[in-house]
VEXTOR-411162 format. One record per residue (C-alpha): z, y, x. Coordinates in steps of 0.2 Angstrom, whole numbers. Layout:
N
Z / Y / X;
...
//
This chain:
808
0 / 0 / 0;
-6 / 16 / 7;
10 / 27 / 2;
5 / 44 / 4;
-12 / 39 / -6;
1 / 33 / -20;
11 / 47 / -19;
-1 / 62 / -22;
-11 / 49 / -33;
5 / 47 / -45;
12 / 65 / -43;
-3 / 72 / -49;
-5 / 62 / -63;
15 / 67 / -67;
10 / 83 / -66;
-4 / 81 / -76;
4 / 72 / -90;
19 / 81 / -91;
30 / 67 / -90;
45 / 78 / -83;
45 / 91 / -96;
59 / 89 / -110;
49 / 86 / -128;
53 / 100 / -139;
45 / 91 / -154;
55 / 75 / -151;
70 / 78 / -164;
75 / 59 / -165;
80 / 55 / -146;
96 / 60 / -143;
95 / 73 / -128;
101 / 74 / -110;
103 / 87 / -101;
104 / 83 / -83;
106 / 96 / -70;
109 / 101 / -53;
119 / 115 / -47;
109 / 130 / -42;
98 / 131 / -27;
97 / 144 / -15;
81 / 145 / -5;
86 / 145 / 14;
73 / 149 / 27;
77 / 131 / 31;
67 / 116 / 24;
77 / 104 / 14;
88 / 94 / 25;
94 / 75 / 23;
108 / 83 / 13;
99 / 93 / 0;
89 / 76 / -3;
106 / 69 / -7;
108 / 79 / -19;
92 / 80 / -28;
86 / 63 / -25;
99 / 50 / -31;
100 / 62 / -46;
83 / 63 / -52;
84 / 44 / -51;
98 / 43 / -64;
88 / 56 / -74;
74 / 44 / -73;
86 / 31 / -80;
92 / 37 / -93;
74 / 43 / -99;
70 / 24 / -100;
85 / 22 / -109;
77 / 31 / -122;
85 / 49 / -119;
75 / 63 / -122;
79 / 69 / -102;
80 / 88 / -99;
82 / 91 / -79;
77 / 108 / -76;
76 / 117 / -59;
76 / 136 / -52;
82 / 146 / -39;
98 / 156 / -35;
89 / 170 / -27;
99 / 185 / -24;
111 / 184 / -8;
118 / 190 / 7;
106 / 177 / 20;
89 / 187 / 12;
98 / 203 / 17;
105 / 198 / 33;
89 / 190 / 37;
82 / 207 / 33;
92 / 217 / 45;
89 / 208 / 59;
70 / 204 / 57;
64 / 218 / 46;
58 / 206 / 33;
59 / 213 / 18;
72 / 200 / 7;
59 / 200 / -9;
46 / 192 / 3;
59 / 180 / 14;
64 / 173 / -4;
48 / 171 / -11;
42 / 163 / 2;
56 / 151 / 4;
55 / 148 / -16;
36 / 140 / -12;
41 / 129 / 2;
56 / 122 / -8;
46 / 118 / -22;
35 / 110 / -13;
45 / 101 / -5;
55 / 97 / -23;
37 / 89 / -29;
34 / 80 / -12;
51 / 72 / -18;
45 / 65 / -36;
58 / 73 / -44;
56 / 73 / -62;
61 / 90 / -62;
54 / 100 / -79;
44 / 115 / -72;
41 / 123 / -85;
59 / 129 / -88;
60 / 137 / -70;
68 / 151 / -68;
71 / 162 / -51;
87 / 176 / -53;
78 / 187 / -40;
66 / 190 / -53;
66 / 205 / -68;
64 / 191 / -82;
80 / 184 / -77;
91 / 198 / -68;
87 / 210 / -85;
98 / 199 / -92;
111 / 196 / -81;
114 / 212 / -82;
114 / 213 / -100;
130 / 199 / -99;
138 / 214 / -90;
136 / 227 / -103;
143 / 213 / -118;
156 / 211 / -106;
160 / 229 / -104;
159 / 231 / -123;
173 / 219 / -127;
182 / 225 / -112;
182 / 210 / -100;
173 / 222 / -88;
181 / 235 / -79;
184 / 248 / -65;
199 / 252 / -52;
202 / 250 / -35;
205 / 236 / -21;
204 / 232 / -7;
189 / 226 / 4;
184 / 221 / 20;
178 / 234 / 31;
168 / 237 / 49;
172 / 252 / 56;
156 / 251 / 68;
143 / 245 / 55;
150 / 257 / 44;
149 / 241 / 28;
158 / 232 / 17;
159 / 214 / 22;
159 / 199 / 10;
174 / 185 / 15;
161 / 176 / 24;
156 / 190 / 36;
173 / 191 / 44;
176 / 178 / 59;
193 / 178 / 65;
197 / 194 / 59;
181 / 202 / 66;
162 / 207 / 61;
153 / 194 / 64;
137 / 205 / 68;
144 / 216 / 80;
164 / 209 / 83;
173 / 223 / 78;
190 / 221 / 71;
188 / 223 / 54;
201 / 233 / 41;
206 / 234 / 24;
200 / 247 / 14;
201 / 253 / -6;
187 / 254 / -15;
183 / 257 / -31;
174 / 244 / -39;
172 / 235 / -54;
180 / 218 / -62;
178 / 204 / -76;
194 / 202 / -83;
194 / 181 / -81;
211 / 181 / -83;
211 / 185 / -102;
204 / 168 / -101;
217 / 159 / -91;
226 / 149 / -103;
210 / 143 / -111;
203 / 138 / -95;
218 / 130 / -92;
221 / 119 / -105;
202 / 115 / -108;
201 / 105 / -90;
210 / 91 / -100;
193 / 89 / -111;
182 / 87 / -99;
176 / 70 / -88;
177 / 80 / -70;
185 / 70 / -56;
204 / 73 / -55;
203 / 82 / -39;
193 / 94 / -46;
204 / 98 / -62;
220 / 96 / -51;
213 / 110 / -39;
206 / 122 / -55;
224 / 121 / -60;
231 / 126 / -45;
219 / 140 / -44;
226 / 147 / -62;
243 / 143 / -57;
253 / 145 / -72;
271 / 149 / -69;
284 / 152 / -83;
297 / 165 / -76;
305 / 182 / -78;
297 / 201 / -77;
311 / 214 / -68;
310 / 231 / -71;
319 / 242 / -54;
322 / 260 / -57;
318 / 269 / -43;
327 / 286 / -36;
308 / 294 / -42;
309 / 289 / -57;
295 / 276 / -55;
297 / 259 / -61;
296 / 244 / -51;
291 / 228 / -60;
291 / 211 / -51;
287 / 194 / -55;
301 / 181 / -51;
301 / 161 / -56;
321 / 162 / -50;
326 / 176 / -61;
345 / 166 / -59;
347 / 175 / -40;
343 / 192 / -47;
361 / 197 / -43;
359 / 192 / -22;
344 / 204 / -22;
348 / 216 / -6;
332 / 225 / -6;
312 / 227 / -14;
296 / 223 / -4;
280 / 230 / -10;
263 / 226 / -5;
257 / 241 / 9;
243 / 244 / -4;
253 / 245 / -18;
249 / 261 / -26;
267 / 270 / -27;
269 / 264 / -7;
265 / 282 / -1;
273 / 290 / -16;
291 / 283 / -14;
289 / 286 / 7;
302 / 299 / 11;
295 / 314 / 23;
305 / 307 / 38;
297 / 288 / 37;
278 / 295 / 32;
272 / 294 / 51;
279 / 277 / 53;
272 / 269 / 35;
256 / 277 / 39;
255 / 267 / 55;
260 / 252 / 46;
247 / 253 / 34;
236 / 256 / 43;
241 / 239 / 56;
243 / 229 / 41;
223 / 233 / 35;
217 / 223 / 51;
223 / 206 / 44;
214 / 197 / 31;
227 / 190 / 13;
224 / 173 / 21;
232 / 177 / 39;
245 / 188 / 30;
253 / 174 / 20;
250 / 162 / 35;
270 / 153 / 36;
266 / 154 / 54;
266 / 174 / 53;
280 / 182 / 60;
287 / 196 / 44;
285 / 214 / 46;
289 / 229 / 36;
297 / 247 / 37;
306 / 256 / 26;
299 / 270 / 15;
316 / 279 / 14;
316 / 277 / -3;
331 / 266 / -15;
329 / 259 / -31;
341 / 250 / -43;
348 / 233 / -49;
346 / 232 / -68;
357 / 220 / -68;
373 / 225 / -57;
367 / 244 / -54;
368 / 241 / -36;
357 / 252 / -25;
343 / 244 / -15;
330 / 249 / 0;
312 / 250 / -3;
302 / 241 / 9;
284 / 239 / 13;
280 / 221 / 19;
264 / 213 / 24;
271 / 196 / 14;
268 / 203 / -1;
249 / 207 / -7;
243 / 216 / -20;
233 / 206 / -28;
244 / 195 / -31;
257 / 196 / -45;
261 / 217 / -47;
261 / 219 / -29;
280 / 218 / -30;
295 / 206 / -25;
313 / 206 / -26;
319 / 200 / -10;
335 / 186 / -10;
338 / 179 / 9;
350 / 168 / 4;
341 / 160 / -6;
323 / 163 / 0;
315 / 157 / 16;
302 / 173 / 20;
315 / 185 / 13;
328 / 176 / 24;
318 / 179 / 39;
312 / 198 / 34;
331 / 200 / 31;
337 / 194 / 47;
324 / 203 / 58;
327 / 221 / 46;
348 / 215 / 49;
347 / 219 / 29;
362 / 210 / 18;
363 / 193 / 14;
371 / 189 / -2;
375 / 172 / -9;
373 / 169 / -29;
370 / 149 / -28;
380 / 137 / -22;
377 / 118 / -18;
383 / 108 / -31;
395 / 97 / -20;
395 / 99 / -2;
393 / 115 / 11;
376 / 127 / 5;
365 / 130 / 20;
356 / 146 / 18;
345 / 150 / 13;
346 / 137 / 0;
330 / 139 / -11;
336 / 122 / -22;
342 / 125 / -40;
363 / 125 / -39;
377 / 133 / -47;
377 / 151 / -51;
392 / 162 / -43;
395 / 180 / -39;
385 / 183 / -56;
396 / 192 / -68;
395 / 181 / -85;
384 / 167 / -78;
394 / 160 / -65;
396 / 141 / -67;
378 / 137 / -74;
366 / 127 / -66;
345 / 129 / -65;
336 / 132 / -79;
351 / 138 / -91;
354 / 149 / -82;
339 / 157 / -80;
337 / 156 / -98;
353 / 165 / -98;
349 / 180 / -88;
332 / 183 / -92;
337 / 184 / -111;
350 / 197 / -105;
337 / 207 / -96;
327 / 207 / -111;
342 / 214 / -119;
345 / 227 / -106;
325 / 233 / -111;
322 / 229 / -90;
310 / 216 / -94;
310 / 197 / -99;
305 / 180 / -99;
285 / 179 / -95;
270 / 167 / -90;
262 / 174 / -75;
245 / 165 / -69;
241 / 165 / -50;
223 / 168 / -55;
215 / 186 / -53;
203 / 194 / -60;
184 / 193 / -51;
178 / 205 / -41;
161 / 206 / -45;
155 / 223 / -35;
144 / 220 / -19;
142 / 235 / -5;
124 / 228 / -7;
106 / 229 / -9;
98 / 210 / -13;
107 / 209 / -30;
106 / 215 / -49;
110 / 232 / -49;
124 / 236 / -60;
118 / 243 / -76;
132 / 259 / -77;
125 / 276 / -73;
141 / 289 / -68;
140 / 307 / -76;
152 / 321 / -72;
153 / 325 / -89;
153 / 308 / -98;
162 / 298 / -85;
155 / 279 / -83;
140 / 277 / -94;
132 / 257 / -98;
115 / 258 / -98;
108 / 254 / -115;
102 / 237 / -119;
84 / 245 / -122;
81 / 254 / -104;
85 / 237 / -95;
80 / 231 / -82;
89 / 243 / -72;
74 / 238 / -58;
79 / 234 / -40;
67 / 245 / -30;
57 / 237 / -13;
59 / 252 / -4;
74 / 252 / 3;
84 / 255 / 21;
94 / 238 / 25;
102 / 242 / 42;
120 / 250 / 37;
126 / 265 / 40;
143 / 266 / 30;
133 / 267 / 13;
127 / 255 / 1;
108 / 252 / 4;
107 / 257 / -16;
117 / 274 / -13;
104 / 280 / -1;
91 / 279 / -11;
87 / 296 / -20;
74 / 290 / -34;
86 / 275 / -38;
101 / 285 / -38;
96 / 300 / -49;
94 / 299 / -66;
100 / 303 / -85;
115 / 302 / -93;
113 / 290 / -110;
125 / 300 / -117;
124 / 318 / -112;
105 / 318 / -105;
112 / 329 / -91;
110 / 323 / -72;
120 / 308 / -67;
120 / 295 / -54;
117 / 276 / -55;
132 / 262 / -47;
126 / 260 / -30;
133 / 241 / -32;
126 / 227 / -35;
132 / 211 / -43;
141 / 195 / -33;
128 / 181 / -34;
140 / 170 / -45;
137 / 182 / -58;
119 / 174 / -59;
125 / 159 / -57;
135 / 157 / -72;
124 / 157 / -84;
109 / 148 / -77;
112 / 133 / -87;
110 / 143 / -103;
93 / 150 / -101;
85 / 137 / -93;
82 / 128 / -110;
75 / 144 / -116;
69 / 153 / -101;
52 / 161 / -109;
64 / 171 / -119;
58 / 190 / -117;
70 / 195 / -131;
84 / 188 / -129;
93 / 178 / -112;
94 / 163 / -125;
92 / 160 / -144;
106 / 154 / -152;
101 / 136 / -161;
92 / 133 / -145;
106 / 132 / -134;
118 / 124 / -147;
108 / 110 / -148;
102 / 109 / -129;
122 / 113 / -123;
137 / 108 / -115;
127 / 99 / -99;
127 / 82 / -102;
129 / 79 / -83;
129 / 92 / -68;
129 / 87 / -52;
134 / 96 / -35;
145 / 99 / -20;
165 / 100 / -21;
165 / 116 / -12;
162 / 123 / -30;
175 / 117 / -38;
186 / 133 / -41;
174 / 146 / -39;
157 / 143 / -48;
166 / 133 / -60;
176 / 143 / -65;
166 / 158 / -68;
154 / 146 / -79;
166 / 143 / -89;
173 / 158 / -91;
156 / 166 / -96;
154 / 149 / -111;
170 / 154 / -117;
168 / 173 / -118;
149 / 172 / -126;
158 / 160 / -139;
170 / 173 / -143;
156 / 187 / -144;
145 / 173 / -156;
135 / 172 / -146;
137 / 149 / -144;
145 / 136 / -153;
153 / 128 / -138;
169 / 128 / -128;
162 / 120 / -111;
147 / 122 / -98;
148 / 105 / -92;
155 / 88 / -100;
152 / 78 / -85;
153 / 84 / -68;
152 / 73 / -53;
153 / 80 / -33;
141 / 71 / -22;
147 / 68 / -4;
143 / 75 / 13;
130 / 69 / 24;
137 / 73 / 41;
126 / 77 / 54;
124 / 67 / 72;
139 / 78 / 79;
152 / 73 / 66;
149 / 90 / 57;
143 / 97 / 40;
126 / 100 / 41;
118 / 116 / 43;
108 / 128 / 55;
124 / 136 / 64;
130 / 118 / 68;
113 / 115 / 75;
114 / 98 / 69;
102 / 97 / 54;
93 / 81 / 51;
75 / 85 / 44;
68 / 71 / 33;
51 / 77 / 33;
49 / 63 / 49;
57 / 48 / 39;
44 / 55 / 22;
29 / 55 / 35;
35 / 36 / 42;
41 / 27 / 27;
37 / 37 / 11;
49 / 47 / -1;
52 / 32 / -10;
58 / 21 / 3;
69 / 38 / 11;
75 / 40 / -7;
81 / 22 / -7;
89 / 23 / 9;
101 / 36 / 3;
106 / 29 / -10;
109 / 11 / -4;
116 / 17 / 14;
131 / 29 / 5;
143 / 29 / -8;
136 / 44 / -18;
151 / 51 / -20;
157 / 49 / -3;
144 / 52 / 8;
145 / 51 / 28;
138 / 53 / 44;
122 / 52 / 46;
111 / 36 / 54;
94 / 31 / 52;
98 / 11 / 57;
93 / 5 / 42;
79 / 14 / 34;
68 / 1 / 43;
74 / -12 / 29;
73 / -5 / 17;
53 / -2 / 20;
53 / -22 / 24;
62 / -23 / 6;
48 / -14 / -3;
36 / -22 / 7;
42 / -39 / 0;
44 / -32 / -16;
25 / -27 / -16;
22 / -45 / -10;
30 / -53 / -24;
24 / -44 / -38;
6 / -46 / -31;
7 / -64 / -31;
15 / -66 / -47;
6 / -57 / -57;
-8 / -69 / -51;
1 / -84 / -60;
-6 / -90 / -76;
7 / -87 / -88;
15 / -106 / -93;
30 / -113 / -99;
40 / -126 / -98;
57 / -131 / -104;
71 / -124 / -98;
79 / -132 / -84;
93 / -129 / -72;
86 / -116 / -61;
74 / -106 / -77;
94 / -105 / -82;
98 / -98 / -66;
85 / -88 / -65;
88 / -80 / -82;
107 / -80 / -78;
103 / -69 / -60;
90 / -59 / -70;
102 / -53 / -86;
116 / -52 / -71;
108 / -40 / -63;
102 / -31 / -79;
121 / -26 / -85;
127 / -23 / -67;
114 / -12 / -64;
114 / -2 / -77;
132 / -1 / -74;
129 / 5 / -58;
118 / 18 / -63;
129 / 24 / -76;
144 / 28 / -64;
131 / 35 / -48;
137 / 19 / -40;
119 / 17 / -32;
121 / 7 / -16;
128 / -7 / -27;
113 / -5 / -39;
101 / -7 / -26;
112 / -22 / -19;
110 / -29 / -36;
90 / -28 / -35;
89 / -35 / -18;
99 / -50 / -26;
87 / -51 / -40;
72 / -52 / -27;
80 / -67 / -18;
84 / -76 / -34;
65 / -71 / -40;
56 / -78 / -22;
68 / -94 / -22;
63 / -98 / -39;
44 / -95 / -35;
47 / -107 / -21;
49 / -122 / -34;
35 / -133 / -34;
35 / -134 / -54;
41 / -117 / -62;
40 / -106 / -81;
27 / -93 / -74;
30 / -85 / -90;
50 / -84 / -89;
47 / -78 / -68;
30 / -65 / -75;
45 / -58 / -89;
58 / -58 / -74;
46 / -49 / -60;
42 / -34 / -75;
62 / -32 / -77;
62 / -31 / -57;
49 / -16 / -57;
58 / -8 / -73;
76 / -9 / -64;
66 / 1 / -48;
58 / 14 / -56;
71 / 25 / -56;
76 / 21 / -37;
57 / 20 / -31;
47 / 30 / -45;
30 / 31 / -36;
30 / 12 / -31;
34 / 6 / -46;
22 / 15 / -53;
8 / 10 / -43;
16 / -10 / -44;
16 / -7 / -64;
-1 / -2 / -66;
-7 / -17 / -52;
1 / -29 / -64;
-13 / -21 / -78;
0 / -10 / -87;
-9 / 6 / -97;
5 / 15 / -99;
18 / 25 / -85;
34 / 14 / -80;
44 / 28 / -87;
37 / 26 / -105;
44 / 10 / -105;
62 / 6 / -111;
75 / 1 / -96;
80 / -16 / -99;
95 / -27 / -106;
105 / -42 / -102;
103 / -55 / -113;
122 / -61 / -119;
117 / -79 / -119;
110 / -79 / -104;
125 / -73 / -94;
135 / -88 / -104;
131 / -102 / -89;
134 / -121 / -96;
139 / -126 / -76;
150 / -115 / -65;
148 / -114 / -47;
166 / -118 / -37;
171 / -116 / -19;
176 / -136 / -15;
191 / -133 / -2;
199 / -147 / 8;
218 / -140 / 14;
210 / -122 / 11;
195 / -122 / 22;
177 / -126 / 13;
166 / -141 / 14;
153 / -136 / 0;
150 / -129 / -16;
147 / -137 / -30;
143 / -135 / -50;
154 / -142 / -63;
150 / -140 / -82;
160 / -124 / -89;
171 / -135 / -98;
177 / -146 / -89;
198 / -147 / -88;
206 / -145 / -72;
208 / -166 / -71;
191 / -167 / -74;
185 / -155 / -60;
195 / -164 / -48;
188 / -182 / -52;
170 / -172 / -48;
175 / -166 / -33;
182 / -181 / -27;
166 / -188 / -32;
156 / -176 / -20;
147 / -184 / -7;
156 / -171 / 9;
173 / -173 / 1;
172 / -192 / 3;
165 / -191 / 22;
178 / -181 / 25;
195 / -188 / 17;
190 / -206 / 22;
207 / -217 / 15;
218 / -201 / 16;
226 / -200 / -2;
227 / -184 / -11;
244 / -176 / -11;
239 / -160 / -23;
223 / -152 / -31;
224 / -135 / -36;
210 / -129 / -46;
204 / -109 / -50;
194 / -109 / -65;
180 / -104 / -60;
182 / -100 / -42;
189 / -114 / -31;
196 / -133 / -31;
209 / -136 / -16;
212 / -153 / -14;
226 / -155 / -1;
228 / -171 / 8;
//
């Protein structure tokens, strides 16, 4: 078989036919919608791990297609990024053409694959079709006021005069030019994800995701039940903080707030001004992570400032302290030594009181002691334990008007304002008059323009672009100014799922009995390192469209499942700064995408993935060569029958076997066992062929199941073997197969014959024969005899089933 003459022969005709679109007039299928996570077009081809991904899932798309599903696996590109603008800056390629380009070699590369990938749904974010409406998901979000503007803090490169995403900063430095970068507020704008957090929450209990996944989502919310406390300050600002161990409020011996907390300047006293400033200004070169590092030595200085316990009116210094961020919780604790670990060490390095309000029960207290105990030195609560007490005190600081019991979430609100210019321009015009403007629904797209200046000069690309920039106020008509910003990329990316099943759409990003009907995802498939993130915002966009009426559905995805990682030579991940990227255009050239495909999934556990070796791709183009073999010679055979014998039963018996563990198999993504299982099937098929006498009819029936259970795996050579055989019609027009219950319902079992535990044989007893019965055989046996001689048989132990043991 000339394989690349098979595969452009078979892909053309796909093409031709439209076999991998989804059939909108086919109301009596039950759907599935199959989908991979979002590609983003690199300048790099596809790698080994990007045909891990697409490969073995378009293969279970395949499957369930011949199961009878009427299969919708769309595919498009997440096109807006920071590699297109980075790119840029170095090279002077404009990100628009880079993309574009990279779109065209990925999708020929996708075909090359086979994959049954429905074109005509494609969609590219980089494009006005798509973006437009992106940015109208902002403006219903603003409307129902899950949008928002305020300040925070961002990375920033005091010599490239930029903002800098997360990933830009290595080891607390640029890593385009080195510098040390700094924290620095920005206005910017927000979706307010955490109105959502409970919903998000609880949902994950609905949904068939791997447990990791859920456990980490849960983690990310972080819901805690605790206490709010109100501190009075000397100002007459309040201090509110966030505490899960309200019952120590009476050993609190001083407040720490966030160095970017807004009231940290205000509540400095004249003579500490010189020394906060410098502290805030040390503090902005460390990134959140390094800042809440346990291995980070505590620092802080006083702001010369006192505020008051609500609960004992004792007066208390206000500190700033880089432990304490302010995006976390309100950017304000109330520091107990004794009974905390970081506020312990802050204490003893500021020589700040220590006061104990929890005692062991039974036995000397260490301090700090940060275990639930009995409460002392607390007025009216002394002598209650844990949760009582905080019961206890947080009711009486609700009574006081200080505060009160309160679920707090560890999730913030996303950031969604990029310092960027290869992005969805944010569709808010700014007037002096009116204020923040949206844009109305009618004048969008807000367009992205082409001529723009990429290298950075302390200005957003966007900002320096006069005929962008200056426009009209919706409201007012007078002159106003455009955002400057541009949207994070995950905005794009969740809500792809929806307008892929209506992507021609020019009215609307999706109509509404479409998606109903196409919606949740029956099965989305991509990496772990999602799991929080992406996820997250998907389902946070499903839930707040439901609300605005604009779906039916509570959830994106009802089946997810993470495919593992292909590791490079090195040990590594793959990618280009690794330099260890594995190209399988070599293996495609050699073998054929089939037998690449097949080697992926037989050589891993999907799930698990591993480091990569090429050892046994060799094999697997020998199996397929035996497969072509025997399908050639048996479809030469006469079709004749016979009756049924022992080995037609065995042969029906491995066929219907293989049948129902297959399609087990591919059920679960458990591929390497699948294709175990059709190797097994061969070797039954070719040592029945091998019988002088034999039903050709039952072995013709049996080599058709063979090429039906491949298809999916090896969609271009089972094409090609189907037609060979003299079918019309496309493998994948034909229904998957199924096990025949009687079949699998042997009349003999086949038992391991054991003498004092060590094998002599196997033999095949009828299946049901009693345990006596089995051993009278098994003496019988022609190897048992030789080798017991007059020895008498002491025991015989018999696993239905499995084994007989005779122990003499």
């Amino acid at each position: 078989m000339d394989i690349k003459t098979v595969e452009q022969k078979w892909q053309a005709r796909w093409a031709k036919s439209k076999i991998g679109c989804f059939d909108k007039k086919d109301t009596d299928s039950p759907k599935q919608y199959v989908l991979e996570m979002f590609s983003y077009p690199s300048g790099a081809k596809l790698h080994v791990g990007h045909w891990y991904n697409y490969g073995p899932t378009d293969s279970y798309a395949r499957f369930k297609k011949m199961q009878g599903y009427n299969v919708f696996q769309p595919m498009g590109f997440d096109a807006f990024g920071l590699p297109a603008e980075n790119y840029a800056i170095k090279t002077g390629v404009h990100p628009k053409d880079s993309t574009e380009q990279n779109i065209k070699t990925m999708e020929n590369q996708l075909k090359a694959m086979g994959g049954m990938f429905d074109w005509s749904a494609e969609i590219k974010t980089c494009e006005e079709d798509y973006y437009k409406w992106t940015q109208w998901m902002f403006l219903q979000l603003y409307k129902r006021g899950l949008a928002y503007r305020k300040e925070a803090p961002v990375n920033w490169c005091p010599s490239c005069n930029t903002v800098l995403a997360n990933e830009q900063v290595k080891e607390g430095a640029c890593d385009r030019c080195g510098t040390e970068v700094v924290r620095k507020n920005l206005t910017q704008w927000f979706f307010k994800i955490t109105e959502y957090a409970e919903e998000l929450l609880m949902g994950l209990d609905t949904l068939d995701w791997p447990e990791k996944t859920k456990s980490m989502q849960r983690n990310w919310i972080g819901k805690s039940t605790g206490c709010e406390i109100e501190f009075e300050c000397e100002s007459g600002d309040k201090l509110r903080v966030y505490t899960t161990r309200c019952d120590t409020v009476y050993g609190v011996t001083y407040v720490v707030l966030a160095p970017e907390h807004p009231l940290a300047r205000k509540l400095t006293a004249p003579d500490q001004a010189e020394a906060v400033e410098a502290y805030i200004a040390e503090t902005s070169k460390a990134s959140e992570i390094d800042r809440l590092s346990s291995a980070r030595e505590k620092t802080g200085v006083f702001t010369g400032s006192y505020c008051v316990n609500p609960v004992n009116g004792r007066k208390i210094p206000v500190y700033l302290g880089d432990y304490v961020l302010a995006s976390y919780g309100t950017g304000a604790v109330m520091a107990v030594p004794a009974h905390d670990e970081r506020d312990f060490e802050f204490a003893t390095k500021y020589q700040l009181p220590v006061v104990q309000v929890i005692q062991k029960k039974g036995g000397e207290t260490p301090i700090p002691f940060c275990e639930d105990g009995i409460v002392i030195g607390s007025l009216g609560f002394d002598g209650m334990f844990g949760e009582e007490a905080r019961e206890a005190i947080s009711a009486h600081i609700a009574k006081l008007g200080k505060g009160g019991k309160k679920v707090n979430y560890r999730l913030r609100d996303w950031l969604v304002s990029r310092q960027r210019y290869w992005g969805a321009p944010i569709p808010v015009v700014h007037c002096p008059a009116c204020g923040a403007v949206p844009v109305p629904e009618k004048d969008l797209p807000v367009r992205l323009p082409y001529d723009v200046e990429f290298r950075p000069d302390g200005k957003s690309p966007l900002a320096k672009h006069e005929k962008f920039m200056h426009t009209a106020c919706p409201v007012c008509g007078g002159d106003a100014a455009r955002d400057p910003d541009t949207l994070d990329t995950f905005v794009c990316s969740s809500w792809y799922y929806l307008r892929y099943p209506d992507s021609r759409n020019a009215d609307e990003p999706f109509n509404k009995k479409i998606v109903d009907k196409m919606l949740p995802v029956d099965t989305y498939v991509g990496g772990a390192e999602h799991a929080c993130m992406h996820l997250l915002y998907a389902r946070f966009f499903t839930k707040a469209l439901r609300d605005m009426g604009y779906l039916s559905f509570d959830e994106p995805f009802k089946r997810l499942v993470h495919q593992g990682v292909i590791l490079g030579p090195d040990g590594n991940r793959m990618s280009k700064s690794h330099g260890n990227v594995v190209s399988p255009d070599e293996y495609v050239e050699k073998y054929g995408s089939d037998a690449f495909r097949l080697y992926l999934m037989f050589g891993f556990s999907y799930t698990e993935g591993g480091p990569w070796n090429d050892d046994g791709i060799k094999a697997i183009a020998k199996f397929l060569d035996r497969v072509e073999k025997t399908v050639i010679k048996v479809s030469a055979y006469p079709a004749e029958t016979r009756t049924a014998g022992a080995e037609e039963k065995a042969l029906a018996y491995a066929r219907s076997f293989a049948i129902s563990r297959i399609t087990r198999d591919m059920e679960c993504f458990s591929f390497n066992t699948a294709i175990a299982r059709l190797m097994e099937l061969l070797t039954a098929i070719g040592k029945y062929d091998a019988l002088p006498q034999k039903d050709t009819s039952l072995l013709k029936s049996t080599v058709r199941d063979f090429v039906l259970l491949l298809a999916p795996c090896a969609p271009h050579v089972a094409e090609e073997l189907f037609e060979m055989t003299g079918e019309k019609q496309s493998v994948f027009e034909q229904r998957y197969p199924e096990a025949d219950p009687a079949a699998l319902k042997l009349d003999e079992k086949e038992y391991a014959v054991q003498i004092n535990s060590k094998i002599v044989c196997r033999a095949s007893f009828p299946a049901t024969a009693s345990n006596e019965e089995i051993r009278s055989l098994a003496l019988a046996l022609g190897d048992v005899q030789a080798r017991i001689a007059e020895n008498p048989v002491k025991k015989c132990v018999v696993v239905p089933g499995r084994l007989v043991n005779l122990i003499v």
